[in-house]
N, C-alpha and C positions, 0 to 999 in steps of 0.2 A: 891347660884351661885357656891361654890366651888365644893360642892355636886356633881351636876350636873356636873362640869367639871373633879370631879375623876370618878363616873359611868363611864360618855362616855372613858375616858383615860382607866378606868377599863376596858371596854365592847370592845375595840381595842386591849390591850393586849393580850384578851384569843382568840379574834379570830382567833390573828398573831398565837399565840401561835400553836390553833388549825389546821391552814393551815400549818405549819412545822409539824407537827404529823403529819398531813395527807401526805403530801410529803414524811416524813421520811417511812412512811409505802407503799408508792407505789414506792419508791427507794430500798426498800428491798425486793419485788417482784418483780423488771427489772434488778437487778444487778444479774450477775452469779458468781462471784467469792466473796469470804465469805470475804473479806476483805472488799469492795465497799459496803456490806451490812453493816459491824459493823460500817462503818463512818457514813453510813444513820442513823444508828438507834443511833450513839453517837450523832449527831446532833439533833437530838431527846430530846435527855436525856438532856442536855447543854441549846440548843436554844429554845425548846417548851414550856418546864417545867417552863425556868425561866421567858418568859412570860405568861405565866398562871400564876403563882405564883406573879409575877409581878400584873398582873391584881385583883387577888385576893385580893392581898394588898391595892389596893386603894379601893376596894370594901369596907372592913374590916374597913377603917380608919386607922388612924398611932395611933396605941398603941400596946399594949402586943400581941393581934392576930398578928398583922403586923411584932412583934418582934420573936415571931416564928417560923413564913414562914420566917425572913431574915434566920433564921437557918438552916432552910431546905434547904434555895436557898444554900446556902454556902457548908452545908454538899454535895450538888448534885454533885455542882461546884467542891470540891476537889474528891471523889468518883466515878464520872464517869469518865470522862477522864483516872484516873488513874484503872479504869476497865478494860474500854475498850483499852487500850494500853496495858493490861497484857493479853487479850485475842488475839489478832494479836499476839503479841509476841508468843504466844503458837501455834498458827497455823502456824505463819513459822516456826519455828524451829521443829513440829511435821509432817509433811504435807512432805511426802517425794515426790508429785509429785508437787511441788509449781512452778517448771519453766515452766511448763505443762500450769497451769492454768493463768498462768501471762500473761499481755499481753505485748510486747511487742512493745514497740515506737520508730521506728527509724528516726533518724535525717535526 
């Protein structure tokens, strides 16, 4: 029975997973400004991965496989974010036409 109840919990994670990948990549074909894409695609990296890897996990069972991927969840976890925060940073501060592209919200 438990079996069964980590499959299906597996087989729901990589779905989710794989519906945030799918979104992340059609957000980064409708977004224009390179900023709106690196969120999609860090949202990607952060939210997709770690349920994949999540699913993967109960797939695997809880042992040394499962102890690996937590490694990998964690490595993603600390590594992307701080990727993808270092590459914005480099486009505004590089990007001499950035007020240009921004869009502006008025109150």
């Amino acid at each position: 029975m438990i079996n069964w109840i980590l499959f299906v919990l597996g087989t729901l994670l990589i779905i989710l997973g794989l519906f945030v990948c799918f979104a992340s990549v059609y957000g980064n074909f409708k977004f224009k400004y390179v900023v709106n894409r690196m969120h999609a695609t860090a949202m990607q990296d952060t939210l997709g991965l770690l349920s994949i890897l999540l699913g993967l996990m109960c797939y695997t069972g809880f042992g040394f496989h499962a102890l690996k991927l937590l490694f990998v969840i964690i490595f993603f976890w600390i590594s992307s974010p701080a990727c993808s925060h270092l590459l914005v940073r480099m486009e505004i501060t590089t990007n001499e036409k950035i007020d240009k592209e921004m869009e502006v919200i008025e109150k």
